[in-house]
C-alpha positions in Angstrom: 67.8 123.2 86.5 65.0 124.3 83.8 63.9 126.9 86.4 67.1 128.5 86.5 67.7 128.3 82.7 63.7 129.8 82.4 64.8 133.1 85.2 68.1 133.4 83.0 66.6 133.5 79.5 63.6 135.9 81.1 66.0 138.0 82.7 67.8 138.4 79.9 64.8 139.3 77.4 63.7 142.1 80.0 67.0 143.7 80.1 66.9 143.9 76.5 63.8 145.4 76.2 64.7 148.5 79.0 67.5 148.9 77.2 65.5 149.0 73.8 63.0 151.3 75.4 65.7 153.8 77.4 67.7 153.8 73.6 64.6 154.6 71.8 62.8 157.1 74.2 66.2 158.9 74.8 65.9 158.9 78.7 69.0 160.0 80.0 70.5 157.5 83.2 69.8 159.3 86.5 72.7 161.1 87.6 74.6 161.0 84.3 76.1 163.9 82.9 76.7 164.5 79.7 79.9 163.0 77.5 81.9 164.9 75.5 80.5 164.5 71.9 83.5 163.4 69.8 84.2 160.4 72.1 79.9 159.4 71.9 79.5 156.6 69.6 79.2 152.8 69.1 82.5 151.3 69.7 83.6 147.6 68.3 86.6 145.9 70.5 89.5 144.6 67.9 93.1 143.1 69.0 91.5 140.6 71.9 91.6 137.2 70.5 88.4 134.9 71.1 87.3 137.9 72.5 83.4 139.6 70.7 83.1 143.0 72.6 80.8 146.5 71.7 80.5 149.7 73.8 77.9 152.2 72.9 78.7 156.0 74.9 75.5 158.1 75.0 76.2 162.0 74.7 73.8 162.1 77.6 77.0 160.2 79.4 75.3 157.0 79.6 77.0 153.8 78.2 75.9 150.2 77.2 78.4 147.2 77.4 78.9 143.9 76.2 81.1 141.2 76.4 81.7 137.6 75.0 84.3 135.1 75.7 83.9 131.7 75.7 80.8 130.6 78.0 81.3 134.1 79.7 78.8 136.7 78.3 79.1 140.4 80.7 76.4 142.9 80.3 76.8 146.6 82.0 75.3 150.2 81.8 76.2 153.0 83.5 77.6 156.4 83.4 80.9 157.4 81.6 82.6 160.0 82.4 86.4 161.5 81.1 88.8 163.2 82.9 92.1 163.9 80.8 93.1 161.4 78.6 90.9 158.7 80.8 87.6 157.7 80.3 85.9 155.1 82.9 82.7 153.3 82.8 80.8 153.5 86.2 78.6 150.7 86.7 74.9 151.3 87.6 74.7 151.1 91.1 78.3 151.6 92.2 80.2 154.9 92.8 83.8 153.9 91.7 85.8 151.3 89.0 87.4 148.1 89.4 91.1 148.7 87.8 91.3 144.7 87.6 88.5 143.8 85.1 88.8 141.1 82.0 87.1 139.0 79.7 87.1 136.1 82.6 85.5 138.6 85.2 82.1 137.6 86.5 80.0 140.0 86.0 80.9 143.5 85.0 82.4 145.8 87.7 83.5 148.3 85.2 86.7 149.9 83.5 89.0 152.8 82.8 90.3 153.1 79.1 93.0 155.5 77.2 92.2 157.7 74.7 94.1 157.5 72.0 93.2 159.7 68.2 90.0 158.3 68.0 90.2 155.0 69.6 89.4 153.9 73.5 92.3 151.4 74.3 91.6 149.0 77.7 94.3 147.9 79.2 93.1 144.8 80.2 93.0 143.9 84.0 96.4 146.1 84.4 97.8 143.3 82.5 99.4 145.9 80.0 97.9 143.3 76.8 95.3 145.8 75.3 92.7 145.9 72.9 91.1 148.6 70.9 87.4 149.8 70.9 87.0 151.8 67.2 84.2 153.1 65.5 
């Protein structure tokens, strides 16, 4: 059990530091395009009880995104991209969204949210309960 607590906490310090390095070096994630500059920012998620959430959209297109609830801690990066009033957050390594993901998800497997003014509202899981990521 201490060996799989040791790979966790490593794991966890490593993808801290790329992600440290990619903010600070400005590399853009490979085949991101760029976002459209009003909606780039650091995002803080408010109206989800219990729920701690930030989003950070690169103008380069990339994103960062976190998530805590409860025992459940999700980590993602990616590419955003909006279409309309959508904006979704592909996952590294995948080519598409899941429309179904929440705070209980394992993992992260992306999401689309709603612009609205100045806000990024998710819908969460379809559910129709939302919460709002503000600036």
């Amino acid at each position: 059990m201490r060996h799989i607590v040791r790979l966790l906490l490593l794991s966890a310090v490593f993808a801290t530091a790329a992600a440290c390095v990619s903010a600070q070096t400005g590399i853009a994630a490979v085949g991101c395009r760029g976002g459209h500059e009003r909606l780039a920012g650091h995002y803080y998620l408010n109206g989800v009880m219990e729920v701690g959430s930030e989003l950070l959209l690169r103008k380069d297109g990339s994103f960062e995104f976190m998530l805590a609830y409860g025992a459940n801690d999700q980590y993602g990066k990616g590419c955003w991209a909006q279409d309309g009033n959508k904006v979704s957050l592909v996952p590294a390594g995948r080519s598409r969204v899941s429309g179904r993901h929440t705070p209980d998800s394992r993992g992260f497997s992306g999401i689309v949210l709603d612009v609205e003014g100045r806000a990024l509202v998710w819908n969460i899981g379809g559910s129709g309960y939302k919460g709002r990521y503000e600036k």
